[in-house]
C-alpha positions in Angstrom: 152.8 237.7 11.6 154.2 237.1 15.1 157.2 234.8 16.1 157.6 233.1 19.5 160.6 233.9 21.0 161.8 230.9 23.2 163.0 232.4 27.2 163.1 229.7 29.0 163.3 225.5 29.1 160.0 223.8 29.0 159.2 221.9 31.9 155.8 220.2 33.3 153.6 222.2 35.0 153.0 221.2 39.1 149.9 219.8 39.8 149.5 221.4 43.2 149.0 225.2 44.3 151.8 225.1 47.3 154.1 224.1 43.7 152.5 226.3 41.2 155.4 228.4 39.1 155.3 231.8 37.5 158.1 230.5 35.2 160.8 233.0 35.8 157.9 235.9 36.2 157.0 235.1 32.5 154.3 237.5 31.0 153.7 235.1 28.7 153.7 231.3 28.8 153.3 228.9 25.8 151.6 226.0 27.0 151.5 222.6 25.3 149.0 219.6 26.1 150.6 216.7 25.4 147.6 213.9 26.6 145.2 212.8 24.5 142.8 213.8 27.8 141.4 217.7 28.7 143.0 219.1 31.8 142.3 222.4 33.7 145.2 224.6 34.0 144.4 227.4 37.4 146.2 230.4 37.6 146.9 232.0 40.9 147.7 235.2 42.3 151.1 233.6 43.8 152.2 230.3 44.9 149.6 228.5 47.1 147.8 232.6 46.9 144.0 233.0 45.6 143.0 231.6 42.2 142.2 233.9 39.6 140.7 231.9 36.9 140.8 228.5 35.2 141.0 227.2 31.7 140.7 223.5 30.0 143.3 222.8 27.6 142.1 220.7 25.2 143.6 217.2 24.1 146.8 217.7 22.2 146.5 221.5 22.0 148.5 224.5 22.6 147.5 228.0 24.3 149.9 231.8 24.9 148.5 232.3 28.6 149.3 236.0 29.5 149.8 236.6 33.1 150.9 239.3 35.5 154.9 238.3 36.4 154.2 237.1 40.2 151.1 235.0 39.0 151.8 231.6 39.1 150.3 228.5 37.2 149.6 224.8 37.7 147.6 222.1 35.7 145.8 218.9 36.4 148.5 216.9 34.9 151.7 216.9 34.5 151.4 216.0 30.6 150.7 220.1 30.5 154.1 221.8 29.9 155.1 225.4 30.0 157.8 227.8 28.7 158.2 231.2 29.2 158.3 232.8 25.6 157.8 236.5 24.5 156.7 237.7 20.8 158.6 239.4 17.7 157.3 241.5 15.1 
């Protein structure tokens, strides 16, 4: 069974592209929805750079996004949060 190792401080994700972070060049970022709405979290290839894909986190749900460390992430809302986090055995 995996563990989440905790890197870095949670913070809200930007809702803008020109703001988007890579949180620390994370590979890994544990996001959290805290809203009782869907939001779209976009993940591009650096801040304000070319977007690479989208997802909707659902109401009240959490997701392990893995990225490449210069990719950088932003969300609908600000009620999406982030931390960088890695994985033990």
């Amino acid at each position: 069974m995996a563990r989440t190792l905790c890197k870095g401080a949670e913070a809200a994700l930007p809702t803008t592209t020109g703001a988007a972070t890579s949180f620390t060049q994370a590979t890994v970022v544990r996001l959290v929805n805290t809203h009782t709405s869907n939001h779209l979290v976009t993940v591009v290839e650096t801040q304000s750079g070319t977007a690479i894909g989208t997802m909707t986190m659902l109401a009240s749900s959490v997701e392990f996004l893995e990225k490449q460390p210069t990719q950088c992430v932003f969300a609908s809302a600000p009620t999406v949060k982030g931390a960088k986090v890695g994985f033990t055995g």
